[in-house]
MARZATOR-517463 format. One record per atom (N, C-alpha, C): residue number from 1; atom name; x, y, z. Coordinates in steps of 0.1 Angstrom, whole numbers, plus 5000, padded with zeros to 4 digits. Each point is the difference from the previous one (the first is absolute). Layout:
BEGIN
<atom selo="NUM" tigu="CA" east="X" north="Y" up="Z"/>
...
***
This chain:
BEGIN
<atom selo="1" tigu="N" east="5898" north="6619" up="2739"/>
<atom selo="1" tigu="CA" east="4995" north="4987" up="5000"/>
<atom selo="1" tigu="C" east="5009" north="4991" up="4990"/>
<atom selo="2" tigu="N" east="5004" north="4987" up="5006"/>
<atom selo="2" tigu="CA" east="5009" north="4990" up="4990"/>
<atom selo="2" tigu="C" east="4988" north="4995" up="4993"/>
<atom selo="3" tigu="N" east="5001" north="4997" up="4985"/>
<atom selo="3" tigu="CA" east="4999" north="4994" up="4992"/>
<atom selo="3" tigu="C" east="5008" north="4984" up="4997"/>
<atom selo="4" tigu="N" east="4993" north="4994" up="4997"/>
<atom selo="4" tigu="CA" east="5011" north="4987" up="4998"/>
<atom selo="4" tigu="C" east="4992" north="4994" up="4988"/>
<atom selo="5" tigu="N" east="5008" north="4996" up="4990"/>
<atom selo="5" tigu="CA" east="4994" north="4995" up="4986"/>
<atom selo="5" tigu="C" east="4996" north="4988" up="5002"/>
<atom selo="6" tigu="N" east="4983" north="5001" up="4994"/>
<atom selo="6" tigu="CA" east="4995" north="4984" up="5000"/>
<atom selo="6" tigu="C" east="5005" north="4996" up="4986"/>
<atom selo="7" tigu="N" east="5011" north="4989" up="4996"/>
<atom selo="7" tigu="CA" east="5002" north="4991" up="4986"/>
<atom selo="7" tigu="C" east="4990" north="4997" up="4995"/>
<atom selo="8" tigu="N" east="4986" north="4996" up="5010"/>
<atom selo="8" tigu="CA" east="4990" north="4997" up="4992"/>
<atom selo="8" tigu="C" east="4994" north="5011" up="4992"/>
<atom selo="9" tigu="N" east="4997" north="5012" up="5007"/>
<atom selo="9" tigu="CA" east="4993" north="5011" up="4995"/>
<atom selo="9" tigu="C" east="5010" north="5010" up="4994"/>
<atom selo="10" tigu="N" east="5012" north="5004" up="4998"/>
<atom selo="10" tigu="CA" east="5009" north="5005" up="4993"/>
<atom selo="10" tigu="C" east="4999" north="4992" up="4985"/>
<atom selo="11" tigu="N" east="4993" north="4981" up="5002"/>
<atom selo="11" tigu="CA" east="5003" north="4996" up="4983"/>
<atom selo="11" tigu="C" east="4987" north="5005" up="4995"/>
<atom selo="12" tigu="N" east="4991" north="5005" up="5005"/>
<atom selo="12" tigu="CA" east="4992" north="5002" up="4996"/>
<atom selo="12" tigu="C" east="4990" north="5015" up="4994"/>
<atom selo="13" tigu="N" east="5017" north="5007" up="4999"/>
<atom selo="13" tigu="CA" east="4993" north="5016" up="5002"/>
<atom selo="13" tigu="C" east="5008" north="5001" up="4977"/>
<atom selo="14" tigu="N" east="4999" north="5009" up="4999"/>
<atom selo="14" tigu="CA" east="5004" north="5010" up="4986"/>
<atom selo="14" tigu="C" east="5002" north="5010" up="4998"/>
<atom selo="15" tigu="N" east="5012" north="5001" up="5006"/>
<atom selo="15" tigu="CA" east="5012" north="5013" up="5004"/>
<atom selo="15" tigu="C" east="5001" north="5004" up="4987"/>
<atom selo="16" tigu="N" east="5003" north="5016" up="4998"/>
<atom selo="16" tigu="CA" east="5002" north="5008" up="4986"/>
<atom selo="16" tigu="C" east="5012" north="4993" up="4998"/>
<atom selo="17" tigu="N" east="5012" north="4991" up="5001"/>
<atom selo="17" tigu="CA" east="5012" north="4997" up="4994"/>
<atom selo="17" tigu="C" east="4994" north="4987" up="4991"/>
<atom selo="18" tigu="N" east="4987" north="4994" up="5002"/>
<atom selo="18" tigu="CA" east="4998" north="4992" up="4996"/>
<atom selo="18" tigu="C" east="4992" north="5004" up="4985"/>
<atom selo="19" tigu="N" east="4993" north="5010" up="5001"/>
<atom selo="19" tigu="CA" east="4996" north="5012" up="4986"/>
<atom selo="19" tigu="C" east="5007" north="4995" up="4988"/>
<atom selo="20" tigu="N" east="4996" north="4996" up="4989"/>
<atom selo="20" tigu="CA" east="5005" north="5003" up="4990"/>
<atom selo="20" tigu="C" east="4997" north="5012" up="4992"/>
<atom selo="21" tigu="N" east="5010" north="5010" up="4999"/>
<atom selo="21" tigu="CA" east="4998" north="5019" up="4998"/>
<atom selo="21" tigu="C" east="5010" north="4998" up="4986"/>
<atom selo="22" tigu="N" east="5008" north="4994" up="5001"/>
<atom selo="22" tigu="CA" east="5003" north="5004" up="4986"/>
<atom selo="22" tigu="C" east="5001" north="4995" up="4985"/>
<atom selo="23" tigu="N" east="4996" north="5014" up="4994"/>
<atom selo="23" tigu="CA" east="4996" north="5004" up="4980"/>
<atom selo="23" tigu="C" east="5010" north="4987" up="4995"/>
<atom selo="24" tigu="N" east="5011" north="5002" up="5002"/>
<atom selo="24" tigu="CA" east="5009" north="4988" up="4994"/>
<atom selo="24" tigu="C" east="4996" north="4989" up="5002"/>
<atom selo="25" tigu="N" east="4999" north="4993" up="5013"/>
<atom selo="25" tigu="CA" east="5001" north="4989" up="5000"/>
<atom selo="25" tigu="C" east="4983" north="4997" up="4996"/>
<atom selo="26" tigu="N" east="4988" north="5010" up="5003"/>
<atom selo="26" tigu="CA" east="4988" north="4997" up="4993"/>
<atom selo="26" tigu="C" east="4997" north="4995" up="4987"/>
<atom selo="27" tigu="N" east="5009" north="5010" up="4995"/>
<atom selo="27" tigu="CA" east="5002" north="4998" up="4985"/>
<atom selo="27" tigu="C" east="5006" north="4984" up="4997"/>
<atom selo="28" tigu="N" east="5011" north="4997" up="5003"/>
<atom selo="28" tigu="CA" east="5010" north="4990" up="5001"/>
<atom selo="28" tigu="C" east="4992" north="4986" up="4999"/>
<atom selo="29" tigu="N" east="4986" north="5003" up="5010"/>
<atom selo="29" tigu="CA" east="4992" north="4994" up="5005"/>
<atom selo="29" tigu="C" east="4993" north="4993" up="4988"/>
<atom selo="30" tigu="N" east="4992" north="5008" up="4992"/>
<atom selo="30" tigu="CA" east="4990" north="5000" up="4990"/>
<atom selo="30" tigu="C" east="5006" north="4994" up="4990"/>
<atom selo="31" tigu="N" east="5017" north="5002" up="4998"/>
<atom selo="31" tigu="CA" east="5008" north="4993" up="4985"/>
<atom selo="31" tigu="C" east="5010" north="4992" up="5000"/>
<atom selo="32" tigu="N" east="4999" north="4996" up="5016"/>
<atom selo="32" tigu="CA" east="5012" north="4987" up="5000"/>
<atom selo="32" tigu="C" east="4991" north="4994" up="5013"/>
<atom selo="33" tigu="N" east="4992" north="5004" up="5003"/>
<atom selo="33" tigu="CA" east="4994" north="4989" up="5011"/>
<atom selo="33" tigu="C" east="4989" north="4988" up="4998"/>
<atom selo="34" tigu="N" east="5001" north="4987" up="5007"/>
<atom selo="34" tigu="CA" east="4992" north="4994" up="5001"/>
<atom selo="34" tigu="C" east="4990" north="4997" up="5006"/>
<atom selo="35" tigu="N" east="4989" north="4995" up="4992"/>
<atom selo="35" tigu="CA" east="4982" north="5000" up="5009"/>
<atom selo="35" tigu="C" east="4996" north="4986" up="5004"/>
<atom selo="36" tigu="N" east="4993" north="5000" up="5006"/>
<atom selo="36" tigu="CA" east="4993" north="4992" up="5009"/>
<atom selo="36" tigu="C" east="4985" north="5006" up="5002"/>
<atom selo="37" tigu="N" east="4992" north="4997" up="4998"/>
<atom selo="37" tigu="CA" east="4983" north="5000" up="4996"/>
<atom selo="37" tigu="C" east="4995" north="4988" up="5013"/>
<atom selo="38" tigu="N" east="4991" north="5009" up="5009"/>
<atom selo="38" tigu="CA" east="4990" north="4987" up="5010"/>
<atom selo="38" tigu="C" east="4988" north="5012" up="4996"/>
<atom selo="39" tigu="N" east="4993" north="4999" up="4996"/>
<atom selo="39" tigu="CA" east="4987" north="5015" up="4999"/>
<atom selo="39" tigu="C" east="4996" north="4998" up="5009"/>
<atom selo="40" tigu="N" east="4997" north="5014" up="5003"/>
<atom selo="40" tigu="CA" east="4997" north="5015" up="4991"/>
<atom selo="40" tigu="C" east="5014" north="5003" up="5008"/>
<atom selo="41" tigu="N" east="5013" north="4997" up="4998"/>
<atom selo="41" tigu="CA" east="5012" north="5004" up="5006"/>
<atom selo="41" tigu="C" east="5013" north="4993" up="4990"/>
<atom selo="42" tigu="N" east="5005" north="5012" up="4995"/>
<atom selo="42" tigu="CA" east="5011" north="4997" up="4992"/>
<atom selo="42" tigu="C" east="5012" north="5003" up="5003"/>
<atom selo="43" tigu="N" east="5010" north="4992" up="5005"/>
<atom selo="43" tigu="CA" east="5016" north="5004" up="5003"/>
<atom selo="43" tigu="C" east="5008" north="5001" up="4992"/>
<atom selo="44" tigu="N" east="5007" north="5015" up="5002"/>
<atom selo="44" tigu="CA" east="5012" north="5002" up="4988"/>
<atom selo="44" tigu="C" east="5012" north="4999" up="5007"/>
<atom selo="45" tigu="N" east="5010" north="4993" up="4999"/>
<atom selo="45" tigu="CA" east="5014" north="5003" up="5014"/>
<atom selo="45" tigu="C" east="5011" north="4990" up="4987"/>
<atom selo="46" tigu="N" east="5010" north="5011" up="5007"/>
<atom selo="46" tigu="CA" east="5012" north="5001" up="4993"/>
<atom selo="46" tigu="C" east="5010" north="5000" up="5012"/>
<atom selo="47" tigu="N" east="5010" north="4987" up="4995"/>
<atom selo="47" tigu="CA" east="5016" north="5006" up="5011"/>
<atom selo="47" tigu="C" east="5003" north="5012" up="4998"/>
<atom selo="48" tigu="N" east="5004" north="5002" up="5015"/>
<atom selo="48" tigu="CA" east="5004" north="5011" up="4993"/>
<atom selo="48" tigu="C" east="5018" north="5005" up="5014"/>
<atom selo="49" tigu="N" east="5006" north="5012" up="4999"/>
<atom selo="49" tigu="CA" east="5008" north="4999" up="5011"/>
<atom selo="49" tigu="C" east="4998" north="5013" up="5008"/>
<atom selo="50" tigu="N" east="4993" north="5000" up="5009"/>
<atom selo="50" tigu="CA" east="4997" north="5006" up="5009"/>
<atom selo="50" tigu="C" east="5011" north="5007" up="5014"/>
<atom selo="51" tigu="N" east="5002" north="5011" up="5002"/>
<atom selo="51" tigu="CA" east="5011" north="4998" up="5002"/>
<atom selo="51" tigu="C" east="4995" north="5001" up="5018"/>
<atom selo="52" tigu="N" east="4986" north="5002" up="4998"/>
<atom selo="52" tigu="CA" east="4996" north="5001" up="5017"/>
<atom selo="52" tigu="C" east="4997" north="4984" up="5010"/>
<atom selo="53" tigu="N" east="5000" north="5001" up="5009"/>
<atom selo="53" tigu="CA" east="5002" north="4984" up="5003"/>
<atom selo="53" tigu="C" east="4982" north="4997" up="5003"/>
<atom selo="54" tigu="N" east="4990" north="4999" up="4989"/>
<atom selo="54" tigu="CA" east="4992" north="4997" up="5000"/>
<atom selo="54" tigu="C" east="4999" north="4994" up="4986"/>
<atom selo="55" tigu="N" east="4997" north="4981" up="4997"/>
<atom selo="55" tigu="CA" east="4998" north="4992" up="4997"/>
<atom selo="55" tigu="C" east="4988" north="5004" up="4985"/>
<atom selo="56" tigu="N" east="4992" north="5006" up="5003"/>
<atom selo="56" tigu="CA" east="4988" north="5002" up="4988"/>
<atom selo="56" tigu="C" east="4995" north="5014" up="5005"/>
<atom selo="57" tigu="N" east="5000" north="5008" up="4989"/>
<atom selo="57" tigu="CA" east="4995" north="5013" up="4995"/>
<atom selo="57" tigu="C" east="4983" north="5000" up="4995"/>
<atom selo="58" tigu="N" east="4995" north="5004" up="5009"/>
<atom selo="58" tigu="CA" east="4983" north="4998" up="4993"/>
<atom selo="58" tigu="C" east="4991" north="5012" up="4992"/>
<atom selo="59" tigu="N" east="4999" north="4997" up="4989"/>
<atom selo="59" tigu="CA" east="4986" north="5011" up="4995"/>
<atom selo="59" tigu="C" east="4990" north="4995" up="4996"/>
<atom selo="60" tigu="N" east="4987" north="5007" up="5004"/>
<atom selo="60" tigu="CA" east="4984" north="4997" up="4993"/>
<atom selo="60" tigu="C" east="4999" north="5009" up="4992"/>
<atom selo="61" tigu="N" east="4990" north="4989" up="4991"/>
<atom selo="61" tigu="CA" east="4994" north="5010" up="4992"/>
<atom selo="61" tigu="C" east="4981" north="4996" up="4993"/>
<atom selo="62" tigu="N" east="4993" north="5011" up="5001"/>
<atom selo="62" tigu="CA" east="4985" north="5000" up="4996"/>
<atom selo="62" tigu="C" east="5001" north="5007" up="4988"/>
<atom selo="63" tigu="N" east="4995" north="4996" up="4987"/>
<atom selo="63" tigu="CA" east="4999" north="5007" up="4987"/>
<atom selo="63" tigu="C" east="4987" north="5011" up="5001"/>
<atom selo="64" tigu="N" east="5007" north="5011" up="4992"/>
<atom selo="64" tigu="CA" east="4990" north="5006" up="5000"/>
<atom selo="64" tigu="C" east="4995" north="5003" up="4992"/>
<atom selo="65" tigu="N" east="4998" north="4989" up="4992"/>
<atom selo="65" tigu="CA" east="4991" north="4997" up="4985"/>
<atom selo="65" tigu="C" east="4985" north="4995" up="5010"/>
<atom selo="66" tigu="N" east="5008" north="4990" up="5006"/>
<atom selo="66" tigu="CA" east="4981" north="4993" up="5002"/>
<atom selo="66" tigu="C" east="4996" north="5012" up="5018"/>
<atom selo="67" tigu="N" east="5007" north="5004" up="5008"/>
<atom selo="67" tigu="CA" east="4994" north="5004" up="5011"/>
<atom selo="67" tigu="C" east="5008" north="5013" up="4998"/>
<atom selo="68" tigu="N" east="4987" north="5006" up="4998"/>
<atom selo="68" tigu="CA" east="5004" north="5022" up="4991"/>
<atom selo="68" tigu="C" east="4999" north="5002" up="5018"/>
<atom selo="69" tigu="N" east="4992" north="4998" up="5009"/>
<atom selo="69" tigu="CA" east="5001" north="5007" up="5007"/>
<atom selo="69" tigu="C" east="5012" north="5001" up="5015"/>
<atom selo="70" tigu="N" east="5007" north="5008" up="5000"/>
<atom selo="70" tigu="CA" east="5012" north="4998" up="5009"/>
<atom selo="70" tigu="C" east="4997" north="4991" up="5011"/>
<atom selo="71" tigu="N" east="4987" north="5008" up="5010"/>
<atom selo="71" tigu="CA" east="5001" north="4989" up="5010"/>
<atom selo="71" tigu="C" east="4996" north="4983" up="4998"/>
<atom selo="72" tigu="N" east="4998" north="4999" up="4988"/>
<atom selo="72" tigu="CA" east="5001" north="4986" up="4998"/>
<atom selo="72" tigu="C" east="5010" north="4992" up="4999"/>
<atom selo="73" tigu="N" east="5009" north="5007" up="4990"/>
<atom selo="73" tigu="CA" east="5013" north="4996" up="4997"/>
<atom selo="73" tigu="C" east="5012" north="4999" up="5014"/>
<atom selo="74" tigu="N" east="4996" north="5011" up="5007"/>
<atom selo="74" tigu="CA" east="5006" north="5001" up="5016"/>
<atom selo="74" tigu="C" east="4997" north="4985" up="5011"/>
<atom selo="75" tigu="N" east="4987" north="5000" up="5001"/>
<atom selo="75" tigu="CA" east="4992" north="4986" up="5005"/>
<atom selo="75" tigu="C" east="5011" north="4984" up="4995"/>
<atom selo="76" tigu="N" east="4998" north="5004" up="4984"/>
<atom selo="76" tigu="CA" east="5005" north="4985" up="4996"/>
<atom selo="76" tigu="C" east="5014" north="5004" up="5006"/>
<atom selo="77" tigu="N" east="5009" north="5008" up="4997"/>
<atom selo="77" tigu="CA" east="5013" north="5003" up="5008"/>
<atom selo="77" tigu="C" east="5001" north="4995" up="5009"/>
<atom selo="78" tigu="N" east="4995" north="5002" up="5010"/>
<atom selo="78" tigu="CA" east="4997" north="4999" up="5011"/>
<atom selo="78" tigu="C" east="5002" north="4985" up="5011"/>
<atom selo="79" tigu="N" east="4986" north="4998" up="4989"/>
<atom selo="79" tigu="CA" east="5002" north="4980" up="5001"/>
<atom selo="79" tigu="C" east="5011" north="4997" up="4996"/>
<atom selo="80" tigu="N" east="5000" north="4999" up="4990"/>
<atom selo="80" tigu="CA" east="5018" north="4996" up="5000"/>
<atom selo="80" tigu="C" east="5009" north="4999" up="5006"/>
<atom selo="81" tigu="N" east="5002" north="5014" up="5007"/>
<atom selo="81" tigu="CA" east="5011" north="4997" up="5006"/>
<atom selo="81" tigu="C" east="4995" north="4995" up="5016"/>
<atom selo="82" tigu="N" east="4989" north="5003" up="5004"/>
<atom selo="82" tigu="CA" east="4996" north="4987" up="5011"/>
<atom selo="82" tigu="C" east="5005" north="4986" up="4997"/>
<atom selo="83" tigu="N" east="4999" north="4995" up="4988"/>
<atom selo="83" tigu="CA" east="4997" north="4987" up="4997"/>
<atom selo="83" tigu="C" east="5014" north="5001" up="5002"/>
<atom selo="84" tigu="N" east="5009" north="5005" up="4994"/>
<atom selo="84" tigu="CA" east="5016" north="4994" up="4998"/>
<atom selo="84" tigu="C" east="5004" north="5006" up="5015"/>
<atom selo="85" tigu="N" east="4996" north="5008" up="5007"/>
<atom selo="85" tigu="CA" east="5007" north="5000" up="5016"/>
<atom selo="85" tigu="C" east="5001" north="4989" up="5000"/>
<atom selo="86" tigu="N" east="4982" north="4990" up="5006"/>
<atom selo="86" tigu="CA" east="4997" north="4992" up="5006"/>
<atom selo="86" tigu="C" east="5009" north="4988" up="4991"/>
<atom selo="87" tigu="N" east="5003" north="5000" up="4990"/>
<atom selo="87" tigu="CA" east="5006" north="4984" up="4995"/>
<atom selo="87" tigu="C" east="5010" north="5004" up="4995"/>
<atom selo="88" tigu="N" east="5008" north="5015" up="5007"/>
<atom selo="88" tigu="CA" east="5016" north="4995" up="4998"/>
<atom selo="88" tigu="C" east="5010" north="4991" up="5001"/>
<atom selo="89" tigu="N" east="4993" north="4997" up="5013"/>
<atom selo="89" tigu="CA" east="5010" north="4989" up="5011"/>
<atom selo="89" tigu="C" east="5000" north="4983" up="4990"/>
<atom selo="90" tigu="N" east="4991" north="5001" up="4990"/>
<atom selo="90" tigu="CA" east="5002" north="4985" up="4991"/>
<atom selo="90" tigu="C" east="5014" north="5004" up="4995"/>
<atom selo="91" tigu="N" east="5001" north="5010" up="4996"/>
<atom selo="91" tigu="CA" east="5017" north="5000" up="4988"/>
<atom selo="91" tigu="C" east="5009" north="5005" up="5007"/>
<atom selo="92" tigu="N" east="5000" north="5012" up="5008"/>
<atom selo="92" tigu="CA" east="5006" north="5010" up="5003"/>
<atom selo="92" tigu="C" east="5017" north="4995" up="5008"/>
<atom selo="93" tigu="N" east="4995" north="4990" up="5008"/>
<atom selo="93" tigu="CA" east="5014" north="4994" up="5001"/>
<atom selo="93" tigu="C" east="5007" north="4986" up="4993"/>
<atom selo="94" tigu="N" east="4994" north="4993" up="4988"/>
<atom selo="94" tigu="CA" east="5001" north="4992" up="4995"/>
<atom selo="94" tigu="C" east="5005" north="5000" up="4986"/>
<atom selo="95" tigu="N" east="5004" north="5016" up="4999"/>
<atom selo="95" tigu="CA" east="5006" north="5000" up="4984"/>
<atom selo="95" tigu="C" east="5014" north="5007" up="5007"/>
<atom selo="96" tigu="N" east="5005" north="4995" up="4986"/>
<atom selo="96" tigu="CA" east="5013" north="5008" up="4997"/>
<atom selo="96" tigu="C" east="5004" north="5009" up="4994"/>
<atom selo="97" tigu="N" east="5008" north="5016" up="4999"/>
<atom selo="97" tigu="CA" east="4998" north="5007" up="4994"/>
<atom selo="97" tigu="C" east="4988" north="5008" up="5000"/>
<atom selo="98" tigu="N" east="5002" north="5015" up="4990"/>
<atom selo="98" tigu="CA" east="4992" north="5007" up="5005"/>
<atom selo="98" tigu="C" east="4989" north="5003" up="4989"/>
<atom selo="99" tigu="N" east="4986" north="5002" up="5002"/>
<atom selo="99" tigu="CA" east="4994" north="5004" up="4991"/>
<atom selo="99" tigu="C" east="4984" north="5011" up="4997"/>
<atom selo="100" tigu="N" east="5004" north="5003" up="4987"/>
<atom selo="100" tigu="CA" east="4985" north="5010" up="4999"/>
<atom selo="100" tigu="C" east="4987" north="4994" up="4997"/>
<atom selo="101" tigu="N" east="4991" north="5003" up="5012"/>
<atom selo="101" tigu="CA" east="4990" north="4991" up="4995"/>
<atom selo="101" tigu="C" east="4989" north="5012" up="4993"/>
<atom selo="102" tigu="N" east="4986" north="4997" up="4992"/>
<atom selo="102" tigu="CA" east="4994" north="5007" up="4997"/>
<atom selo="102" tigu="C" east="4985" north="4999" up="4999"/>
<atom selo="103" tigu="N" east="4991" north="5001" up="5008"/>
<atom selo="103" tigu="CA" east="4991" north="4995" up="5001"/>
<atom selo="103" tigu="C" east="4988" north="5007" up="4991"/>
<atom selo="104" tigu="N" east="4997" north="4996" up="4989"/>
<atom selo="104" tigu="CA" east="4984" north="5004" up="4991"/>
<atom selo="104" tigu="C" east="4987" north="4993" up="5004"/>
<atom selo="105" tigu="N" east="4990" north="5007" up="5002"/>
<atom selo="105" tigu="CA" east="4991" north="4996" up="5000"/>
<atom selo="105" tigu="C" east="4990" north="4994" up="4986"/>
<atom selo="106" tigu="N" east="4999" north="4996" up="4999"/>
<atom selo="106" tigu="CA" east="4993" north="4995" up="4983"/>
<atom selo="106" tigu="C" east="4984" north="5000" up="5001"/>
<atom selo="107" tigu="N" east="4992" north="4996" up="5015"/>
<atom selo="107" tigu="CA" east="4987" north="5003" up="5000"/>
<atom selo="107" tigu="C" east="4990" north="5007" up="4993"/>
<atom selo="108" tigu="N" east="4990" north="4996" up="4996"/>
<atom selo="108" tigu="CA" east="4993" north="5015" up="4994"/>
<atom selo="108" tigu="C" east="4989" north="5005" up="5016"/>
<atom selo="109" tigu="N" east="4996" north="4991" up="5003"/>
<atom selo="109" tigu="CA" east="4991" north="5008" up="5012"/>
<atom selo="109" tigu="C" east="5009" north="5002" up="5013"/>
<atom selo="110" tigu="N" east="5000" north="5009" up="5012"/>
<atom selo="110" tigu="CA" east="5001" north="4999" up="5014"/>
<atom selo="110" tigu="C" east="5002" north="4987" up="5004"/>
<atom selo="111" tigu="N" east="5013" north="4996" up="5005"/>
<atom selo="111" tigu="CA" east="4999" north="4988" up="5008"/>
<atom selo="111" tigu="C" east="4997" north="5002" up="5017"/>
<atom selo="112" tigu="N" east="4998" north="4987" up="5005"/>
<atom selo="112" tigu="CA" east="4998" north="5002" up="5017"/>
<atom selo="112" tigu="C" east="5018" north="5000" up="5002"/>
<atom selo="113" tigu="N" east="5004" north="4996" up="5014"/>
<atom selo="113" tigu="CA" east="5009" north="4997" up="5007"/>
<atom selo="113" tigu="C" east="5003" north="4984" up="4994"/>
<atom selo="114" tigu="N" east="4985" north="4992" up="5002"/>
<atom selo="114" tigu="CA" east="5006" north="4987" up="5001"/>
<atom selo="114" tigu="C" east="5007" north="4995" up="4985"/>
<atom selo="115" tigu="N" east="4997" north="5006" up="4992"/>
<atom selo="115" tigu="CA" east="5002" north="4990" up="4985"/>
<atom selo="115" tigu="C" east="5011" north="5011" up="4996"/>
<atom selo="116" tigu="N" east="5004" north="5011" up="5004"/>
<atom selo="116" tigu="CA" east="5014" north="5006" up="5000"/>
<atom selo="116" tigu="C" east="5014" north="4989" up="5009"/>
<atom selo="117" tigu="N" east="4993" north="5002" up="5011"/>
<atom selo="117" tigu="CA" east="5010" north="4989" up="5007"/>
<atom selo="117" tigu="C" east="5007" north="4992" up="4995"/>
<atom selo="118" tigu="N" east="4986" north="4983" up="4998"/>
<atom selo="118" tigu="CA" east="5002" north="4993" up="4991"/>
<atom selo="118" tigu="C" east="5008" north="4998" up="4990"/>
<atom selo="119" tigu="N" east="4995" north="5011" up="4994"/>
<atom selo="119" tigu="CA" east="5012" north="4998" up="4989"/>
<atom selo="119" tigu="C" east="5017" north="5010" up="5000"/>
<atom selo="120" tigu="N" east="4996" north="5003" up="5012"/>
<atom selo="120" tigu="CA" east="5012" north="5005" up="5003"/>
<atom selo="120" tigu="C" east="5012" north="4989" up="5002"/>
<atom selo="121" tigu="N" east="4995" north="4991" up="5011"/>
<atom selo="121" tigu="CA" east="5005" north="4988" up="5002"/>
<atom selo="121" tigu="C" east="5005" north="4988" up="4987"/>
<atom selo="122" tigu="N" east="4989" north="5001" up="4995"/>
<atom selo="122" tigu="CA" east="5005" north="4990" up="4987"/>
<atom selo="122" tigu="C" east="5010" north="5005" up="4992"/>
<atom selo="123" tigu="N" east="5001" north="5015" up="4994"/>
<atom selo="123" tigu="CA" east="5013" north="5002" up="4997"/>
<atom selo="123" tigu="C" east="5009" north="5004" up="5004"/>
<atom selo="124" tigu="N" east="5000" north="5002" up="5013"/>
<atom selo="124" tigu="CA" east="5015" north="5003" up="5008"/>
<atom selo="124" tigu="C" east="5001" north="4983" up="5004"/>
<atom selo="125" tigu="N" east="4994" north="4985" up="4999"/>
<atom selo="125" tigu="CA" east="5000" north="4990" up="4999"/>
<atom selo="125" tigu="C" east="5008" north="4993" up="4989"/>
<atom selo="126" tigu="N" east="4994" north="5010" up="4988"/>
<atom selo="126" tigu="CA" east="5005" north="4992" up="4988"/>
<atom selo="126" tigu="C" east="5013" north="5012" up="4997"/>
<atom selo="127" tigu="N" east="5004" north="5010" up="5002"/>
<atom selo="127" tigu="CA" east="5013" north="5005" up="4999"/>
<atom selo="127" tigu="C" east="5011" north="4992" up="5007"/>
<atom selo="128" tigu="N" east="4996" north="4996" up="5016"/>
<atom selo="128" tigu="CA" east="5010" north="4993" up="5004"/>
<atom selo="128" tigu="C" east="5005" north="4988" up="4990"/>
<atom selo="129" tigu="N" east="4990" north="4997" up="4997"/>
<atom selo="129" tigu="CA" east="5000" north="4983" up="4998"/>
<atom selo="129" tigu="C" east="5016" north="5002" up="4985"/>
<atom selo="130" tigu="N" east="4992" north="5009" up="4993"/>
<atom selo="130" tigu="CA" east="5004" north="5009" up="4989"/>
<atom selo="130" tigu="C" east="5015" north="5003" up="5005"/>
<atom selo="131" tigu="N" east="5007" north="5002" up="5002"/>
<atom selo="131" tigu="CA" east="5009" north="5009" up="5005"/>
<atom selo="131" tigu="C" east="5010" north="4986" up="5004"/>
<atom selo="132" tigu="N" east="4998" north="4992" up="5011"/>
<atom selo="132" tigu="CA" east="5000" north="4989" up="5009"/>
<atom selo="132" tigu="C" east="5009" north="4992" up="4984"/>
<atom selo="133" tigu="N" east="4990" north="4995" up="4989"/>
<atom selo="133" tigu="CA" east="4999" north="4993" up="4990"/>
<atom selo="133" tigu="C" east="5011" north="5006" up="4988"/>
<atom selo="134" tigu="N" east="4998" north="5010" up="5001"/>
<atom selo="134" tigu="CA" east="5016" north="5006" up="4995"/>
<atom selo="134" tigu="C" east="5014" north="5001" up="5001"/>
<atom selo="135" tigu="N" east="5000" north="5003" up="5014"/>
<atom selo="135" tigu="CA" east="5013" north="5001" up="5012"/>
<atom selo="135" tigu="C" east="5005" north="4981" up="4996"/>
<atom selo="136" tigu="N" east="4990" north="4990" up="4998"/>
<atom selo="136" tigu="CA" east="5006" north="4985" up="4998"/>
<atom selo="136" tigu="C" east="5005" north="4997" up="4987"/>
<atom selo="137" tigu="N" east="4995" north="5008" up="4991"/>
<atom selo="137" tigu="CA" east="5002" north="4994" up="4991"/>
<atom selo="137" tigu="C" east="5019" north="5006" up="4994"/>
***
């Protein structure tokens, strides 16, 4: 059976090349990167030079100070990276260069879908804007 790629539904998937897996650049992350705050979602992302031809490297993360129990911490994961499939397509071809993004959750209770989203959007909104406003000056 042929297969033929839908553009629309290929922008919309999160292929392991898009993973952010590595200790270094995690690290790199936490002591030379910059934040952006929409709550309960906090972005850590750093240029960085990537040598695979994928634009932004993504990691989540749920603390596990406030939610001890794994499958909770898995759940908020989870959302997450729903939320950034779905509103990759705001940045993903609109920046230049390559970078690590890092997604914290800061919530203290369970969120739903919708207020993950949400604020999924406003900070992959205000990064662009961020980013955009730098490149000018």
């Amino acid at each position: 059976m042929n297969k033929q790629l839908d553009p629309n539904r290929t922008a919309l998937t999160f292929p392991k090349k898009e993973k952010l897996k590595s200790k270094k650049t995690i690290e790199s992350l936490f002591v030379e990167g910059k934040n952006l705050r929409e709550y309960p979602i906090k972005l850590i992302y750093l240029k960085t030079t990537n040598e695979d031809e994928v634009p932004i490297k993504v990691g989540v993360v749920a603390p596990k100070k406030k939610f001890k129990k794994a499958v909770d911490r898995n759940r908020i994961k989870r959302l997450l990276r729903e939320a950034y499939r779905l509103n990759k397509t705001l940045i993903f071809n609109n920046i230049e260069g390559t970078y690590a993004f890092l997604f914290l959750y800061l919530g203290n209770k369970e969120p739903n879908f919708a207020e993950v989203d949400l604020a999924m959007k406003k900070v992959l909104a205000a990064f662009k804007e961020n980013e955009c406003h730098e490149e000018i000056d």
